[in-house]
C-alpha positions in Angstrom: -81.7 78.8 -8.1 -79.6 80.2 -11.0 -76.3 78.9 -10.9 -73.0 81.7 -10.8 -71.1 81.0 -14.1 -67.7 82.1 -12.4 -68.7 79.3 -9.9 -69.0 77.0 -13.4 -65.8 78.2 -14.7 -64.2 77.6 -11.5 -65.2 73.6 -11.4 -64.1 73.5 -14.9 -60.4 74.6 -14.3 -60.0 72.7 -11.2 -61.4 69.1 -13.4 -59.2 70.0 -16.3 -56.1 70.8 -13.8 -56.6 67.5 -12.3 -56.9 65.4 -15.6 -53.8 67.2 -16.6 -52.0 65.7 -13.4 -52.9 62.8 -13.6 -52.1 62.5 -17.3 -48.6 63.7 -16.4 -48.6 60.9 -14.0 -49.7 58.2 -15.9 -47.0 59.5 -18.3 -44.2 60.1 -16.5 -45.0 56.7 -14.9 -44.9 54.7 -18.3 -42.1 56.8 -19.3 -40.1 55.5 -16.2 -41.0 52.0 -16.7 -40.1 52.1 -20.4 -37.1 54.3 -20.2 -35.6 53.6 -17.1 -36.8 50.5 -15.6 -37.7 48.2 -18.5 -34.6 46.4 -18.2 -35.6 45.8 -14.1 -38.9 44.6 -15.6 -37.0 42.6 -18.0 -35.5 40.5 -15.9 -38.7 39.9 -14.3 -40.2 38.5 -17.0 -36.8 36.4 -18.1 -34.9 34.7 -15.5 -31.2 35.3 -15.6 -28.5 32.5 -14.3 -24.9 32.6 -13.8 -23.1 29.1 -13.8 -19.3 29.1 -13.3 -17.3 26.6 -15.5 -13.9 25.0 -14.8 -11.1 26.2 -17.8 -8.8 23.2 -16.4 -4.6 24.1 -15.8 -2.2 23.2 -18.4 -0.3 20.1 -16.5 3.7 20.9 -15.4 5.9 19.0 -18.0 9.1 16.7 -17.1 12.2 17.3 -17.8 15.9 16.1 -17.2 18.3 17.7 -15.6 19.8 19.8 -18.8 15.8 21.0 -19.4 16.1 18.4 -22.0 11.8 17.7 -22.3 10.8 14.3 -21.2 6.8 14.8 -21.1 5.7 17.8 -22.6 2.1 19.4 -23.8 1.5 20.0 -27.1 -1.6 21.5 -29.2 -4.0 18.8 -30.0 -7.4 19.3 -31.0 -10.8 17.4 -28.8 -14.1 16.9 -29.5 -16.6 18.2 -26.6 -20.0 18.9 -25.8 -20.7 22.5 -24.4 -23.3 22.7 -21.8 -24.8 26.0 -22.2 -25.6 24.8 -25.9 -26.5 21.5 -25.7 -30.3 21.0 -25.9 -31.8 20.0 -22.3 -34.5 18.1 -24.2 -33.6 14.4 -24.2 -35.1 13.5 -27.7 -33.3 16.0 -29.2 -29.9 15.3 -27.4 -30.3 11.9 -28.0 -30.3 12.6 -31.9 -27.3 14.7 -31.8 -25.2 11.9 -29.5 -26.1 9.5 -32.5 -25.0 11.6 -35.2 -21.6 12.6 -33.5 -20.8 9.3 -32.6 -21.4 8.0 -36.3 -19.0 10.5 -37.5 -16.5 9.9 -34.8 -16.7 6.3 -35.9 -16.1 7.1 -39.6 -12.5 8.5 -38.9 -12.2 5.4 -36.7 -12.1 7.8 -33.1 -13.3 6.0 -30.4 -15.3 7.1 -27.5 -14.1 6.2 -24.4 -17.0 4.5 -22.1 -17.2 2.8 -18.9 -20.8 1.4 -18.2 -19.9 -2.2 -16.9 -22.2 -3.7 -19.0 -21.2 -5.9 -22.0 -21.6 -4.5 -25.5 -24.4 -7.1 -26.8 -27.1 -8.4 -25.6 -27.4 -11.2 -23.7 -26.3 -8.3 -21.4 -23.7 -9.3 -18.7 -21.9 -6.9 -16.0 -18.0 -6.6 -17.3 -16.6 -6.8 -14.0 -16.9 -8.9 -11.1 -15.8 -6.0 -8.3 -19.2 -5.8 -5.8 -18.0 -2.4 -5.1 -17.9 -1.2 -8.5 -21.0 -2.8 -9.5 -22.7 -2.0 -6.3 -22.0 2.1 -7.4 -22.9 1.7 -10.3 -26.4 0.6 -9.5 -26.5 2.9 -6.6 -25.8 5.6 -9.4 -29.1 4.9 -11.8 -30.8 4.6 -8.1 -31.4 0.4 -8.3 -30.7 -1.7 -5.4 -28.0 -4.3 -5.7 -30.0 -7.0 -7.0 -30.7 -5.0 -10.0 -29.7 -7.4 -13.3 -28.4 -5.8 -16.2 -32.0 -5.6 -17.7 -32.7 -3.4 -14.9 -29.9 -1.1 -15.7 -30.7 -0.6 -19.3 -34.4 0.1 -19.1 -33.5 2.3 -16.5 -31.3 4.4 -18.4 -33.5 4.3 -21.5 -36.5 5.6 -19.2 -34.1 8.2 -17.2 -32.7 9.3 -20.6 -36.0 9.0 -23.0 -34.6 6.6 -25.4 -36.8 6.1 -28.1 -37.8 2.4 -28.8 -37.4 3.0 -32.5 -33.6 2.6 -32.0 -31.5 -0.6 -32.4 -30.5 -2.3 -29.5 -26.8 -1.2 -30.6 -27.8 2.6 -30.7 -29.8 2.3 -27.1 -26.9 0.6 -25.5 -24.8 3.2 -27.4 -27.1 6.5 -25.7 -27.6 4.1 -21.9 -23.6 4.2 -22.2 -22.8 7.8 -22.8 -25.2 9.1 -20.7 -24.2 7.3 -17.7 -20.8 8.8 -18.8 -22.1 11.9 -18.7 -23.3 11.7 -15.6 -20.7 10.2 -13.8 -18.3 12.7 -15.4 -20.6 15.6 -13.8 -21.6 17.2 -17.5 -23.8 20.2 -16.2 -23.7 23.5 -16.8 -20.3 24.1 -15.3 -18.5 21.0 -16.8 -18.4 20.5 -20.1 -17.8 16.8 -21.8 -15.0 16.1 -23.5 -15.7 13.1 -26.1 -12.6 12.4 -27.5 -9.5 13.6 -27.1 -6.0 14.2 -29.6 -8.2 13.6 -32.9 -6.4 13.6 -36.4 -6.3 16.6 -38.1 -8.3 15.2 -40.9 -11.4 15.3 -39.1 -11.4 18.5 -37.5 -13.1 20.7 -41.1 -15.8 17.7 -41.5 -16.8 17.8 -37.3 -16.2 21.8 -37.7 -18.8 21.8 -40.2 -20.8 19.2 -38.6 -21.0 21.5 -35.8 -23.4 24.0 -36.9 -26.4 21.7 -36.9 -25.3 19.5 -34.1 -25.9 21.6 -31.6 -23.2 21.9 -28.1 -20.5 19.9 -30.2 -17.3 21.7 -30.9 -14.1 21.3 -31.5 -11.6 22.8 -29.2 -7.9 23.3 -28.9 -6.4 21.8 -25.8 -2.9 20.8 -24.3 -2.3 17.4 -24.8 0.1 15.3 -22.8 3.0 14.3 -25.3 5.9 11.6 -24.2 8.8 13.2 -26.2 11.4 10.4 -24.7 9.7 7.0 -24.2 12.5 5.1 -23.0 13.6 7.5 -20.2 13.0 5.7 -16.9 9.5 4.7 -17.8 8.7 2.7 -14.7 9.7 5.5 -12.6 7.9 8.6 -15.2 4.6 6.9 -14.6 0.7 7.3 -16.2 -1.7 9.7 -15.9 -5.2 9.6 -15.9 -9.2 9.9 -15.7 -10.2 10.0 -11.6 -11.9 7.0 -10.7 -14.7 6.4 -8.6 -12.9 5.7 -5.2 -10.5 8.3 -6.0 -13.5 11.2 -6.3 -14.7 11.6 -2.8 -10.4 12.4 -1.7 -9.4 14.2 -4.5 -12.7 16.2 -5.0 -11.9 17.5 -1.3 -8.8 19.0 -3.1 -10.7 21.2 -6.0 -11.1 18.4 -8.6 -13.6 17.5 -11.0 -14.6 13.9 -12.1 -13.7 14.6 -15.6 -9.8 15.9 -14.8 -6.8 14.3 -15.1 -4.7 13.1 -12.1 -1.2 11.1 -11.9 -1.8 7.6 -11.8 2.4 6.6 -11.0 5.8 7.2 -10.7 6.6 11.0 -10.8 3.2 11.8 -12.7 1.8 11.1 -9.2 4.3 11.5 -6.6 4.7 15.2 -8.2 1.0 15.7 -8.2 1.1 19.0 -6.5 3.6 21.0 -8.5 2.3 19.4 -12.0 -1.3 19.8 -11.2 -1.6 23.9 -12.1 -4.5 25.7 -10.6 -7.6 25.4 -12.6 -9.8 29.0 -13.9 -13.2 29.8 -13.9 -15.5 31.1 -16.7 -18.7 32.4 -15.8 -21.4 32.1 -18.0 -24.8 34.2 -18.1 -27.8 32.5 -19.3 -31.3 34.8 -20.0 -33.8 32.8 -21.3 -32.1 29.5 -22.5 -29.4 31.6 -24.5 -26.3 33.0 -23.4 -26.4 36.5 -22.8 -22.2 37.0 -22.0 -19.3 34.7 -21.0 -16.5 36.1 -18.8 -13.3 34.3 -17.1 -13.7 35.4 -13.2 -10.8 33.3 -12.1 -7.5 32.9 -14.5 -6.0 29.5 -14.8 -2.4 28.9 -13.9 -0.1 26.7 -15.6 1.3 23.5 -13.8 4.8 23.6 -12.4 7.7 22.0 -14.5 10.0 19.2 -13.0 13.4 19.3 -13.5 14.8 15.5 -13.0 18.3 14.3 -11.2 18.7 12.3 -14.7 20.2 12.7 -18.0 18.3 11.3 -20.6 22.0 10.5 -22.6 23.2 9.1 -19.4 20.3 6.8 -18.9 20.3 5.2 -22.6 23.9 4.8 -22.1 23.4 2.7 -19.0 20.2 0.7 -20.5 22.1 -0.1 -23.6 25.6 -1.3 -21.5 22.9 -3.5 -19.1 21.3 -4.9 -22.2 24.5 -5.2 -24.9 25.7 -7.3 -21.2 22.5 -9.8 -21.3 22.5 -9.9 -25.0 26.3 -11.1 -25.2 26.8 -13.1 -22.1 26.9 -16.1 -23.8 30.3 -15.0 -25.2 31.7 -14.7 -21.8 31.0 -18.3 -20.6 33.3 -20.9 -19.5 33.8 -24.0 -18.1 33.0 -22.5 -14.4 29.5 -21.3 -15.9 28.9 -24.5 -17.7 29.2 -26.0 -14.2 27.4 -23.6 -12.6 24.0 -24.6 -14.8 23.0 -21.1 -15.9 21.3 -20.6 -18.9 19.9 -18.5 -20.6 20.1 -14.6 -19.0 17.7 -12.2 -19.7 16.8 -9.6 -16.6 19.0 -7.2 -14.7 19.4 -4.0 -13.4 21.3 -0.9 -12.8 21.9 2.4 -10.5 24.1 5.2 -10.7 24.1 8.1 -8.1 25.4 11.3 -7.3 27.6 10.9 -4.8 27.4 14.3 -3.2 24.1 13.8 -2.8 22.0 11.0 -3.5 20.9 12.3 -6.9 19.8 9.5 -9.4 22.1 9.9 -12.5 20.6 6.9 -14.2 18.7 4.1 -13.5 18.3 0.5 -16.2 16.1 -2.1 -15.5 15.8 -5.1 -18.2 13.5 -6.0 -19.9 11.7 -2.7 -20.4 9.3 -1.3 -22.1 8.3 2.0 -23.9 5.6 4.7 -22.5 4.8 5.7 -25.8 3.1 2.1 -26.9 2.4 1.0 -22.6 -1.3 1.2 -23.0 -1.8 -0.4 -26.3 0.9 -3.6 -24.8 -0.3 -3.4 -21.4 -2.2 -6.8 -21.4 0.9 -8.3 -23.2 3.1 -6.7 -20.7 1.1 -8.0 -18.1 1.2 -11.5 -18.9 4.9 -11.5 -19.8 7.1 -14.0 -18.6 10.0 -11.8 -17.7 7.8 -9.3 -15.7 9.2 -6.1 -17.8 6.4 -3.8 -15.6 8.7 -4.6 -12.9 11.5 -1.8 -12.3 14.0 -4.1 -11.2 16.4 -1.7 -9.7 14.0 -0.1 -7.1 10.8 -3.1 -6.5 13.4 -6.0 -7.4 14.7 -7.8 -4.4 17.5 -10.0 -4.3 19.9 -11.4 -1.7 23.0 -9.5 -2.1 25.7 -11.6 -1.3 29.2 -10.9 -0.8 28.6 -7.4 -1.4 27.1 -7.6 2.4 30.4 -7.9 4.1 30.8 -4.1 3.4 28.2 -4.0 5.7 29.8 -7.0 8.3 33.0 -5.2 7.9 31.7 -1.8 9.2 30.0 -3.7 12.0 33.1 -5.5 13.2 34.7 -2.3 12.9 32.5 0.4 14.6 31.8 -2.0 17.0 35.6 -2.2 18.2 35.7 -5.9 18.0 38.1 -6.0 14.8 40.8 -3.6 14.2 41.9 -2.9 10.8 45.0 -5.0 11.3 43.3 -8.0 12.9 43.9 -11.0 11.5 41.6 -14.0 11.5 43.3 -17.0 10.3 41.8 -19.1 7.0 42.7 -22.7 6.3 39.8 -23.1 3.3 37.6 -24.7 6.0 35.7 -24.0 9.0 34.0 -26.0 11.0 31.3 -24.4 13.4 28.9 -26.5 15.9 29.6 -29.8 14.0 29.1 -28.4 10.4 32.1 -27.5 8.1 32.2 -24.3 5.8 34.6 -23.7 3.2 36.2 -20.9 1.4 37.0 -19.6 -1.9 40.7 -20.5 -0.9 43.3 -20.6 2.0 43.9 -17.5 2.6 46.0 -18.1 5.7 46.3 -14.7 8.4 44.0 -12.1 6.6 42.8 -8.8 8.4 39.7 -6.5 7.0 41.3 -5.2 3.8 42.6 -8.2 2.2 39.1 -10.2 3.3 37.5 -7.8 1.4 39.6 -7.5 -1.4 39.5 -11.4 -2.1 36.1 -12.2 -0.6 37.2 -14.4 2.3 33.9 -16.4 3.8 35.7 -17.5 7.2 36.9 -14.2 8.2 33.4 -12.6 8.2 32.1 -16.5 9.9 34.5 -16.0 12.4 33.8 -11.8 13.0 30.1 -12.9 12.7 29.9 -15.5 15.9 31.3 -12.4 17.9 28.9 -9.8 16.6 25.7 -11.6 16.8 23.3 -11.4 14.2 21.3 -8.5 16.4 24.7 -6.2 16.3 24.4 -7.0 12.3 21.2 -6.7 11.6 21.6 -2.7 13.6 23.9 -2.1 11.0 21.8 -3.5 7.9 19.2 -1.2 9.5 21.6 1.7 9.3 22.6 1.5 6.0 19.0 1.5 5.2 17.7 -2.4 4.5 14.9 -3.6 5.4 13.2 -0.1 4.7 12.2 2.3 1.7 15.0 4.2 0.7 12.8 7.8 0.5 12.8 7.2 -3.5 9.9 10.2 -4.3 7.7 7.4 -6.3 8.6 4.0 -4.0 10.4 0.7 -3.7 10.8 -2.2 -2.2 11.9 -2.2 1.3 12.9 -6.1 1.3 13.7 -7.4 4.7 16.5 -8.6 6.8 17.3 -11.5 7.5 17.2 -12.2 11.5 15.3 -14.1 13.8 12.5 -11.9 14.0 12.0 -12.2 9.7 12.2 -15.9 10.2 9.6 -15.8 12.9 7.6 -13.7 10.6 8.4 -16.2 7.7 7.7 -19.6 9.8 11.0 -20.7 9.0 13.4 -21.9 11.3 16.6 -20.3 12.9 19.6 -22.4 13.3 23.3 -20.9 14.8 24.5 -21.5 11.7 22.3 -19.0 10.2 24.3 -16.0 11.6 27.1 -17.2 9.7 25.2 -17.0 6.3 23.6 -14.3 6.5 27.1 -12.0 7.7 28.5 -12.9 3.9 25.0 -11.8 2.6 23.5 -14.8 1.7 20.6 -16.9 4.0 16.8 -14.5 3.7 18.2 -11.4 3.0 16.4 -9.2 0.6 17.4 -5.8 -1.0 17.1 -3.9 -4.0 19.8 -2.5 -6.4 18.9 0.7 -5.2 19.3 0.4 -1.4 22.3 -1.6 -2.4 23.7 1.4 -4.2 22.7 3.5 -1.0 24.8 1.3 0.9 27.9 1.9 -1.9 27.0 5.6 -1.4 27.3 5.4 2.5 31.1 4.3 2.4 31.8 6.9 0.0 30.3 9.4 2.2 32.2 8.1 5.5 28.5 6.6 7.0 26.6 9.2 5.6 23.2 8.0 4.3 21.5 10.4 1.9 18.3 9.3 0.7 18.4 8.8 -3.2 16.2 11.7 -4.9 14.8 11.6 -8.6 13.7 15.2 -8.6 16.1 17.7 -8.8 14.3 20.7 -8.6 10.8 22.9 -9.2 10.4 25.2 -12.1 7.5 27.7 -13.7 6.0 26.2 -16.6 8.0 28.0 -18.9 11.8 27.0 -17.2 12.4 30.4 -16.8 12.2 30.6 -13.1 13.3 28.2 -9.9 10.4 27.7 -7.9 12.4 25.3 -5.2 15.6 23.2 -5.2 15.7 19.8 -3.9 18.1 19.9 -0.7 19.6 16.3 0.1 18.4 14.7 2.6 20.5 13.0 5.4 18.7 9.7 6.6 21.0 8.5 8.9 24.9 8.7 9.9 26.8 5.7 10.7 29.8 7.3 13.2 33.2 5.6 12.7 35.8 7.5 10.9 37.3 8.6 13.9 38.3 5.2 13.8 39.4 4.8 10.2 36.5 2.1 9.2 35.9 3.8 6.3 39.4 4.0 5.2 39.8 0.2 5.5 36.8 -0.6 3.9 37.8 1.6 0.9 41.2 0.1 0.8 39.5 -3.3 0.8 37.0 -2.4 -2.4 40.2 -0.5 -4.1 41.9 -4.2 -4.0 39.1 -6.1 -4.6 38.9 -3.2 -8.3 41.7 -4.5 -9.6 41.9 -8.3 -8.7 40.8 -11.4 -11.1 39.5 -8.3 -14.1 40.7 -9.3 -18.0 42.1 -6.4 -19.3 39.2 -5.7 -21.1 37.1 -4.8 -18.4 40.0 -3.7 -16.0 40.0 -0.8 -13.9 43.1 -0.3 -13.2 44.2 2.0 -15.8 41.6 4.6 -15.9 43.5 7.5 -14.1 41.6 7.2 -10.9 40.8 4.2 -8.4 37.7 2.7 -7.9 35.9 1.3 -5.1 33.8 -1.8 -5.9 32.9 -5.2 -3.9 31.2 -7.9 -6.0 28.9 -10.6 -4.8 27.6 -13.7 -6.3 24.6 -14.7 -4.1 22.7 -18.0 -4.3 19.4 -17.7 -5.0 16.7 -20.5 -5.4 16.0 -21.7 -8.5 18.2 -19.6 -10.5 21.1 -21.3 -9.1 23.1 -17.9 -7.9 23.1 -14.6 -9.1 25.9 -11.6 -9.9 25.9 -8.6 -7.8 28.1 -5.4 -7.2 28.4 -2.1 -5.6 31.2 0.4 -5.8 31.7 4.1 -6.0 34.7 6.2 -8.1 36.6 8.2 -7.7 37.5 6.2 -4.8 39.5 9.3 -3.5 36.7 12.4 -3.9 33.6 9.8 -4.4 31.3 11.8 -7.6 29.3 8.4 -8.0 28.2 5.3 -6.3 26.6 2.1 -8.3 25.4 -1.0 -7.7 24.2 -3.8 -10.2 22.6 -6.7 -10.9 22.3 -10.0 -13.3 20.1 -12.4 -12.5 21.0 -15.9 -12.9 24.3 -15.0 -14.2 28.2 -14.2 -13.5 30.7 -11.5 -14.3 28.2 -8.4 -13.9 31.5 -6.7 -13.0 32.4 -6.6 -16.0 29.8 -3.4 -17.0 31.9 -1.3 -14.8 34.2 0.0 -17.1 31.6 1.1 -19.1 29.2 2.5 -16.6 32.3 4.5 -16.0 32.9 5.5 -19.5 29.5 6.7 -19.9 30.2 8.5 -17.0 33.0 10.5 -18.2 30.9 11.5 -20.9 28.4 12.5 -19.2 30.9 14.8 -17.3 32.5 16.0 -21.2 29.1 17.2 -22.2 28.1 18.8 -18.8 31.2 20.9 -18.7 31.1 21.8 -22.3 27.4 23.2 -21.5 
């Protein structure tokens, strides 16, 4: 049969219509996935990660309380290893950690490491804390009975050390690695290697960079201590966290590799200093960066503004310490009798009266934040314990300075007026043992057995208050406890039966009678002592002393919160005058037995003070006193102390000097 060409033609349209399609589609369809899907494809082939990496706050400075900077940040330049370009491969990172650390070490920068594990073989562990060692083992996944051996070859298999090293340069690599570790390097937490290096490294590292790969050199704030002798003990250290420090403070947003206070207001102040760290997020296609971006902006620490001022505070170290160095000049024939030798440690407090502000604040010896690391071992061993901040840890029985305390018991209590008179014959016998007096001071009420220290008035006020009624008023005036101090003291203890249960020593009747002149197992601190100073000026008000003064932005330009004074306790008995007799007793006691020198009787205002010269041990006795001035609108209370020593009294004048021209420049601001 003859086929119908039409019917041909037909078949022929239809098959080239249909290859057309289909090349349309095929085209349309590679067009799509080359125009407008191929970077969908793209990523298909390449896998793209984000990692987020901390940009850490810039810590809160210190300052006193004219702004004046204590601890401040300044530009400083650090050495650090940046994940995203630091090779993964072992081999090759392992070469690059050698070469860094060789050029580190020509410019004599260390690199701070702290594998337990001595230096040199025979390898021993550093440290004899189970804990510690125990971590660390748990760390490189050993049990506990791992040796040192263990440890190394573990790290040099973990960290493919090569064998062609020295054993210096593998115990180098086993060292930083574990550093590394524990300091969570990873793709969001860079490595910082060293930190604050001299300028005259940075163009040879810089240029060292380019063919050590991840090592850069970056600018950073670094914490600067612009006035070292400022209160040191009570500025404090910061920090790297530590091990039993991660697992709490990680809770709070840190890494292992920030910085964290360590002491004093650095720590106590944590919170406002801190700042609030940002985030960079970093894209990775491929092994290579593709774009960085900050997702989260940092925020500057908090500054603290301080209750002290830094003129103030050298002023008061230098009268404590001029007093030490020159007390031999003001011995005489009582002191030779007395035994005491040589005196070398004190302290001093000075506080706003209003409030319970510290204005200042010596302790002696002392030391210097600026060289404290380098001299710590030194400091440690010293014989005169300068890491000890004698005015707030140091405890000392305060002596006659107590009967302030006695007094306001007798008083409050209702079982002395202010014009009752015990009488004093020099001597007083109680249950078959005789006490004696400074001298006969024959009918004497409050005021003048305060003003010339009389012992057998306050034996006599003592039997009827019991030593429970004088103990409640120790308590009140805040002995036996922490003051509230923002970085800590000593709270001491009284010195009652319960103490001498505590103690295992024995309580005798006659023990009352000590402790109501201050003496017997009572132990305080300058600090509570000038609390106590602070409470008579304020009628039996008891503010807690406070070293911060307020909260600022970074910048000072703005007060974030003030520091409201804190009332801790209130001792009610000015509707009964005790106040005003106690003050009348201290105004007396101002201006009895003082050389003109040191006299304070011609300053244009009165003062309050009460001296003390309590025994104590093996020192033979030491020199105490409290006060505050001016005795009739109270602007500061004080207390001091000279161990092993006599006539601390004598500073007053001075302390109040410095005062006054602390006022001057205040008021000239």
């Amino acid at each position: 049969m003859k086929s119908n060409p039409y019917t041909l033609y037909l078949k022929t349209v239809v098959l080239v219509t249909a290859i057309l399609c289909v090349s349309c589609l095929c085209g349309y369809r590679l067009m799509k996935v080359q125009l407008v899907e191929s970077e969908s494809y793209t990523s298909r082939k390449y896998s793209t990660y984000e990692h987020s990496q901390t940009i850490e706050a810039t810590r809160g400075e210190i300052v006193d309380c004219n702004g004046e900077p204590i601890i401040v940040n300044k530009a400083g330049y650090c050495v650090v290893i940046l994940p995203e370009q630091f090779p993964d491969d072992y081999t090759e990172g392992n070469k690059i950690l050698l070469e860094i650390a060789k050029l580190l070490n020509s410019y004599n920068i260390e690199i701070e490491l702290s594998m337990p594990i001595s230096e040199t073989a025979p390898y021993t562990f550093t440290t004899d804390n189970e804990a510690e060692l125990e971590s660390f083992k748990s760390d490189l996944g050993l049990n506990v009975y791992a040796t040192t051996d263990n440890c190394i070859a573990k790290l040099i298999e973990d960290y493919e050390i090569s064998e062609e090293y020295s054993e210096e340069q593998k115990r180098f690599l086993c060292a930083i690695r574990y550093e590394m570790f524990v300091r969570g390097f990873s793709m969001s937490n860079r490595f910082i290697l060293a930190e604050d290096i001299p300028l005259t490294s940075i163009t040879k590292i810089k240029e060292s960079g380019v063919s050590l790969a991840g090592i850069d050199i970056v600018e950073m704030p670094i914490r600067y201590i612009e006035q070292d002798d400022i209160i040191p003990h009570e500025i404090g250290t910061v920090g790297p966290i530590y091990a039993e420090e991660y697992e709490e403070l990680s809770a709070k947003g840190y890494q292992m590799d920030d910085t964290v206070g360590k002491s004093g207001i650095e720590k106590a102040c944590e919170e406002f200093l801190r700042g609030k760290n940002g985030t960079k997020t970093i894209s990775v296609r491929n092994s290579e960066v593709i774009s960085t971006d900050i997702t989260d902006p940092v925020e500057s620490g908090n500054t603290v503004m301080l209750t002290v001022d830094s003129t103030f505070q050298r002023d008061l170290q230098k009268i404590l310490e001029d007093f030490i160095k020159n007390f031999d000049s003001l011995r005489d024939e009582k002191t030779e009798k007395l035994g005491l030798g040589e005196i070398t440690n004190g302290a001093l407090v000075v506080l706003d009266a209003k409030n319970g502000g510290v204005l200042g604040m010596a302790t002696c010896p002392t030391y210097s934040l600026n060289t404290y690391s380098e001299d710590y071992e030194s400091l440690l061993s010293a014989e005169n314990n300068p890491l000890v901040n004698r005015a707030t840890i140091g405890l000392y029985r305060p002596g006659s300075t107590f009967k302030t305390i006695t007094a306001t018991a007798g008083l409050c209590e209702g079982i002395v007026s202010g014009y009752t008179p015990y009488f004093c014959s020099q001597k007083y016998k109680f249950k078959d043992h005789t006490y004696q007096c400074t001298g006969g001071h024959g009918n004497i009420s409050v005021i003048e057995a305060l003003q010339y220290s009389c012992n057998i008035y306050f034996y006599k006020l003592s039997e009827d208050l019991t030593i429970d009624r004088i103990s409640k008023y120790a308590k009140m005036y805040g002995l036996g406890q922490h003051t509230g101090l923002e970085t800590g003291d000593a709270a001491g203890h009284l010195s009652d039966m319960n103490y001498y249960a505590e103690a295992g020593l024995t309580w005798t009747v006659g023990e009352v009678l000590q402790s109501a002149i201050g003496q017997s197992e009572w132990a305080v601190t300058p600090l509570q002592m000038a609390v106590v100073a602070n409470t008579i000026a304020n009628d039996g008000v008891r503010y807690e002393p406070h070293l911060v003064d307020s909260i600022w932005d970074y910048n000072l330009t703005s007060m974030i919160q003030k520091i409201e004074p804190t009332i801790a306790e209130t001792i009610d008995g000015e509707a009964d005058g005790v106040y005003s007799f106690i003050e009348q007793g201290m105004i007396a006691a101002s201006v009895t037995n003082m050389p003109a020198k040191y006299s304070l009787a011609n300053l244009g205002y009165s003062v309050a003070i009460k001296t003390g010269t309590p025994e104590q041990g093996s020192r033979v006795q030491d020199s105490f006193f409290i006060g505050y001035a001016p005795a009739e609108n109270p602007e500061i209370a004080f207390a001091g102390v000279i161990e092993g020593g006599e006539y601390s009294k004598y500073m007053i004048r001075s302390i109040l000097e410095a005062y006054q021209n602390y006022k001057s420049r205040s008021n000239a601001e």
